[in-house]
N, C-alpha and C positions, 0 to 999 in steps of 0.2 A: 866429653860429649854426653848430653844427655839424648835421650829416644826414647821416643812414647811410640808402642805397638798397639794399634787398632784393633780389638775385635778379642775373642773370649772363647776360641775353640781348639781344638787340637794341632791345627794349624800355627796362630798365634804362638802357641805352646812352644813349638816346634821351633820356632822363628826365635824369640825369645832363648829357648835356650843355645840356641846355635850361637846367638849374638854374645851370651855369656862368660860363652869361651873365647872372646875374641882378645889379644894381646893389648889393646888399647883399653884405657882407662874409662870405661861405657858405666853411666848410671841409666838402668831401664827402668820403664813406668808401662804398663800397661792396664788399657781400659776396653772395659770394662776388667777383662784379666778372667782367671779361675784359680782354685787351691793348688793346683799345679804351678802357675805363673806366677803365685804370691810367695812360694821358697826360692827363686831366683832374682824377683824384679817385684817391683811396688807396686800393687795396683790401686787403679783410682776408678772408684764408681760414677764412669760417665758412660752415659749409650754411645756408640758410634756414629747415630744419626742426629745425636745432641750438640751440632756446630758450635753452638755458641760453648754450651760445657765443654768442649775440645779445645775451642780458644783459650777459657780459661784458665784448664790446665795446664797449655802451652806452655803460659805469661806466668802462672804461679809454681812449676817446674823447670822455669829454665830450657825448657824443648829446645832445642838445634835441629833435631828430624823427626819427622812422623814417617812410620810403615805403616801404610794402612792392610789391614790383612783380608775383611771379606769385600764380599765385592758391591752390597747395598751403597755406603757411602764414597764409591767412587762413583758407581752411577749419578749420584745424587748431587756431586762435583765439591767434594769435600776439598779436593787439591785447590779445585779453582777457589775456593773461600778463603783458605788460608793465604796464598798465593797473593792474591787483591788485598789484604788486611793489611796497613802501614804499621798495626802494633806487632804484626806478625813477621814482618820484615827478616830474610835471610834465613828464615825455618824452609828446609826442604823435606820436600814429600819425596816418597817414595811409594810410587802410585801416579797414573794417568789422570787427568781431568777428564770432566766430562763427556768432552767430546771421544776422546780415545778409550773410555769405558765403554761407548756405544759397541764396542766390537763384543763387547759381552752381555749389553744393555739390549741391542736389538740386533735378533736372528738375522729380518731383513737389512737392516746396514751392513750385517756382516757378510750376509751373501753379495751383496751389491758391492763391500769393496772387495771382495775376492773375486770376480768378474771384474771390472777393472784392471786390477793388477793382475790377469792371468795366475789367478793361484788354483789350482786344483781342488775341484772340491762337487758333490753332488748338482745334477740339474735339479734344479728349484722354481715356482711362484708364489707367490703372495697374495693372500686373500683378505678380504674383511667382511660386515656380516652384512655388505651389500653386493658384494662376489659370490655369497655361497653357492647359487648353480653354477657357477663357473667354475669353483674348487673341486663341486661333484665331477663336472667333466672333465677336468683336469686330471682325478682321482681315474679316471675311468683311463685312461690312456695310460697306466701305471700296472707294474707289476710285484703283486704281494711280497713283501711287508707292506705298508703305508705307513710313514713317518709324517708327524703332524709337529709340530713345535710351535710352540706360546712365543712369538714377536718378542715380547720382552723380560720379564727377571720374576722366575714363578717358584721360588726357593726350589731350583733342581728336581720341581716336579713335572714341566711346562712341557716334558716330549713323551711323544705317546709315538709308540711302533707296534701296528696289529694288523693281522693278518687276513681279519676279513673288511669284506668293502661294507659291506652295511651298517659292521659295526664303527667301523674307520670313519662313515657318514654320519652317523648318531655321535661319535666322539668330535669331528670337528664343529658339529650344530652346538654342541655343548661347551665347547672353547668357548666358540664368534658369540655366543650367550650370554658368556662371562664367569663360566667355572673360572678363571685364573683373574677375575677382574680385570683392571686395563692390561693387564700383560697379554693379553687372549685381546685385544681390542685387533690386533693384526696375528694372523696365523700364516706359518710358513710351510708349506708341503712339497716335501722331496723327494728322489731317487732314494730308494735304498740300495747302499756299499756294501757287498759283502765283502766279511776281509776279518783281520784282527785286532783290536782298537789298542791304541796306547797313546801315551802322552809325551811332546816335547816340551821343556821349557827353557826361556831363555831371560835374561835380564838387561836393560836398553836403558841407554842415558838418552836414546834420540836423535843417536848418529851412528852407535857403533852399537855393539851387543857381545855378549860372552851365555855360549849353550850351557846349561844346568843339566844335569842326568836326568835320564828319562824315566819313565815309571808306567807301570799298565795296574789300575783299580781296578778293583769287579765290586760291579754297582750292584747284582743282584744280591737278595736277600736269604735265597737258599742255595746248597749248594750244587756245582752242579752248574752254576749261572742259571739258577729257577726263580721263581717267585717275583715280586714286586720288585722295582729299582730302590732303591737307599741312597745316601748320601756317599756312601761307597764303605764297604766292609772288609777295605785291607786292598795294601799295595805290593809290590816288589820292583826293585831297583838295582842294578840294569833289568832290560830286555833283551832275551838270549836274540828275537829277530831283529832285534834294530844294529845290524851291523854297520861299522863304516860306510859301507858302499848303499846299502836303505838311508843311513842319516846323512849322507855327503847330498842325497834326494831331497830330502827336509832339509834341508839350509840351503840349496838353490832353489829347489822348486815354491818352498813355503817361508821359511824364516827372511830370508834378506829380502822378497819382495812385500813382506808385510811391513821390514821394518824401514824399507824405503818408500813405499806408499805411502805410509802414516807422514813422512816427515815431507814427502812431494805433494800432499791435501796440507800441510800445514796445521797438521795435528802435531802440536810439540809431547810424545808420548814419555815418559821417565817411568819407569817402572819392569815388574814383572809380566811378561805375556807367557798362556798357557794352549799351548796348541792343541786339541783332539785330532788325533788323527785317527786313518784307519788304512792299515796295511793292506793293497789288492793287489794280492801277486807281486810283491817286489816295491809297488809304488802306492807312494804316501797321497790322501786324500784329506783334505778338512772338514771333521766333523763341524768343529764348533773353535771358536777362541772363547779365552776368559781372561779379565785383564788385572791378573792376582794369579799367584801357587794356588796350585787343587790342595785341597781335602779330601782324603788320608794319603795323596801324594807329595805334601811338604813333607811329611813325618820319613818318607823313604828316600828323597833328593837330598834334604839338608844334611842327615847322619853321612852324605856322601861325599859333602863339599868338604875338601881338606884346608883349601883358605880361609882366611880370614872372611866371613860375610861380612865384616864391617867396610873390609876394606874396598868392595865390590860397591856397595851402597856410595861409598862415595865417592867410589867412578862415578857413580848415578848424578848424584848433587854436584860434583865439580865438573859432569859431563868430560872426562876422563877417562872413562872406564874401559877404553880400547888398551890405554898403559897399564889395564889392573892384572893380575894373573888370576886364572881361576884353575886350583888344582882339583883333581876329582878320583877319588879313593874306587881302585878294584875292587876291591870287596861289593858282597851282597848285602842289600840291607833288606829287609819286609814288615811289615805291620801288619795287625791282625786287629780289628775293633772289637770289642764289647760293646752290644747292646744292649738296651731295653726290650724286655719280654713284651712282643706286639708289636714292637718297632718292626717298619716305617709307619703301622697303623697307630691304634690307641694305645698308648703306653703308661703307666703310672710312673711318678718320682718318687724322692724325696727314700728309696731302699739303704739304708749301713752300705759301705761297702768297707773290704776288709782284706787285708792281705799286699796292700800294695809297697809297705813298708819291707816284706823280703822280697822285693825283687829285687835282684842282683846281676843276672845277665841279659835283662831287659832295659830301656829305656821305657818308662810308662810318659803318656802323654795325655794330658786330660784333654777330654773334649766337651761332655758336659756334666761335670759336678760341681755340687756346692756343699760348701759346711755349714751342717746345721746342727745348732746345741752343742758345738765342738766335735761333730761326728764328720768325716769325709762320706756324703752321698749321692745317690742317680739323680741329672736334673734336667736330664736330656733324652732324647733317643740314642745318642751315638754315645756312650759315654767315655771310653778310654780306649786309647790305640797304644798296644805293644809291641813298641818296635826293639829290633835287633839286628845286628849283623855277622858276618860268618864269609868263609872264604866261598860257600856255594848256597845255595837257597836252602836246599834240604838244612844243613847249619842251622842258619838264621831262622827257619820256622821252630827248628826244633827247639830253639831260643826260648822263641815267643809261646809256643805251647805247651814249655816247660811253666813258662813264669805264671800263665794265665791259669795254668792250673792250681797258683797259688794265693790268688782272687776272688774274691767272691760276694757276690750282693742277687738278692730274690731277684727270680726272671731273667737271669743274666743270658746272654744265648752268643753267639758267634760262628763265622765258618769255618770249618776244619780243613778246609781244602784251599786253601787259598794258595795259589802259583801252581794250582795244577796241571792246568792247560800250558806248562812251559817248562815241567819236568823234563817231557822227551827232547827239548831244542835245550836245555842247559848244556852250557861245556861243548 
């Protein structure tokens, strides 16, 4: 079988090498790809939002599956392209179409089909920039934090949570404005959850599903959970609070009526779904879905699958996948990123980086570098995620902080506390 993986981040990465280890005879391709993905699997320089260049790869690859990894060209209905293509015939995606991307695509679809289907999840409205006195009033009947969120796909910047109302009001004028362009054309303003956020995932042929290990990111930038949000700076895999009797919660309350919804709207969904939740007192609430694995939470779920991913995937495409097994390794896994100095703001590229070749008790996982002049360097903000695992967390960081100490490229920066807040409930 061949497989072409979509997309060029750590993620991908991640995906890719999972796939590698797989017992079946798998030829990988990935596109765009990075130097990480090119010592495992071919890559071919196509953009992800290049349909037609993905076509062509298909048909001059041999493709049998696409994993599409970020979530731009599911939105954009890359499944459905291929899907409708007669020359494309019998290629399965792995990835929702359009319409079942909407749960990631827009805030308020997401909230409207979780109301529907009775899913738990904050009280919410919808505004646009002929409601804004009404979003004020709305604002006013609320209680500090204000959460504001961009309607649709603002690269992970589009939600704002602040504490004053004035400013909460000068920040939604500036949304309905068009700071996020059309993604801001509809803003969604909610209850704020308190609680402790983490992540489910599971994987759906569209009928049935099989739960992935859970993961809790911390998005902020310094540590501490300070500073600006990021794309997130490190995971940890299990969560010491999602026990049994919390996740037996998440799969009645949230998992089976999302993935029986999708299929009773006549959304034929195949793919990965990404739950946000947020733990309040015992019971699970929905942040957010995403219709693709998180970022830097593939890099801690995957290390955790003991099956075969191939064989899961094509539960997926044979719509099968209730007979597939999915085993799931005790062990702790964590990742810890490297960024760019200045990251999530202004960042420079194009730094040497050095040292990646002695790691040894790390998994390194590129996220964004390129070779240039034959030198591995920075090409991103997020640039490398090191992950490891270990029988307890303390372990596995100690892993990762070992290795990262063996790294190094100008401006590098990272958090040092990462799983802190989950020391005391480990074990």
């Amino acid at each position: 079988m061949n497989i072409l993986i979509l997309g060029s981040g750590g993620r991908e990465h991640a995906i890719t090498w999972k796939l590698a280890q797989s017992s079946r005879p798998l030829k990988l391709f990935v596109a765009p790809g990075n130097p990480g993905t090119s010592s495992i699997a071919s890559n071919v320089h196509i953009d992800p939002l290049d349909f037609e260049g993905v076509r062509s790869a298909i048909i001059e690859n041999r493709i049998g599956m696409v994993v599409v990894g970020p979530e731009a060209p599911l939105a954009e209905g890359i499944a459905d392209f291929i899907e409708a293509d007669p020359a494309l015939a019998g290629v399965a995606v792995i990835g929702p179409g359009r319409a079942g991307a909407m749960l990631e695509g827009s805030k308020d679809f997401a909230k409207r089909f979780m109301i529907r289907h009775g899913i738990p999840t904050a009280a919410y409205e919808t505004f646009t920039p002929d409601t804004f006195e009404e979003a004020v009033i709305f604002m006013r009947g609320l209680q500090p934090p204000y959460v504001l969120k961009a309607d649709g796909l603002a690269a992970g910047k589009g939600v704002l949570i602040i504490n004053d109302f004035d400013e909460a009001v000068s920040e939604l004028q500036s949304m309905l404005g068009g700071r996020f362009g059309a993604a801001g054309n509809k803003v969604v303003i909610e209850e704020y959850l308190s609680g402790v956020e983490m992540s489910a995932f599971v994987i759906t042929d569209g009928i049935t599903y099989r739960i992935l290990p859970e993961a809790k990111d911390y998005k902020r930038i310094g540590e501490g959970d300070t500073g600006k949000n990021t794309g997130g700076m490190g995971a940890v895999s299990p969560v010491p609070f999602a026990t049994p009797l919390f996740m037996s919660k998440v799969e009645e309350r949230i998992i089976k009526p999302t993935v029986e919804g999708l299929r009773s709207e006549g959304i034929d969904y195949r793919g990965f779904i990404f739950f946000g939740l947020m733990n309040m007192n015992g019971d699970p609430f929905v942040i957010e879905y995403n219709a693709r694995l998180g970022d830097p939470e593939s890099e801690v779920i995957l290390p955790r699958i003991g099956s075969d991913l191939y064989d899961l995937l094509e539960g997926v495409a044979h719509r099968d996948l209730g007979a597939r097994e999915i085993v799931i390794s005790p062990e702790t896994a964590v990742t810890v990123m490297m960024v760019s100095g200045g990251y999530p703001d202004r960042y420079s590229k194009g730094y040497p980086i050095t040292g990646t070749e002695k790691i040894i008790e790390s998994t390194v996982f590129h996220a964004g570098t390129a070779m240039v002049d034959g030198h591995l360097s920075t090409s991103g903000g997020r640039v490398l995620a090191v992950t490891s695992g270990g029988s307890t967390m303390a372990e596995a960081l100690g892993k990762s902080y070992r290795s990262i100490g063996e790294i190094t490229f100008e401006g590098m920066n990272y958090r040092r506390d990462i799983g802190f807040d989950l020391k005391n409930r480990e074990g």
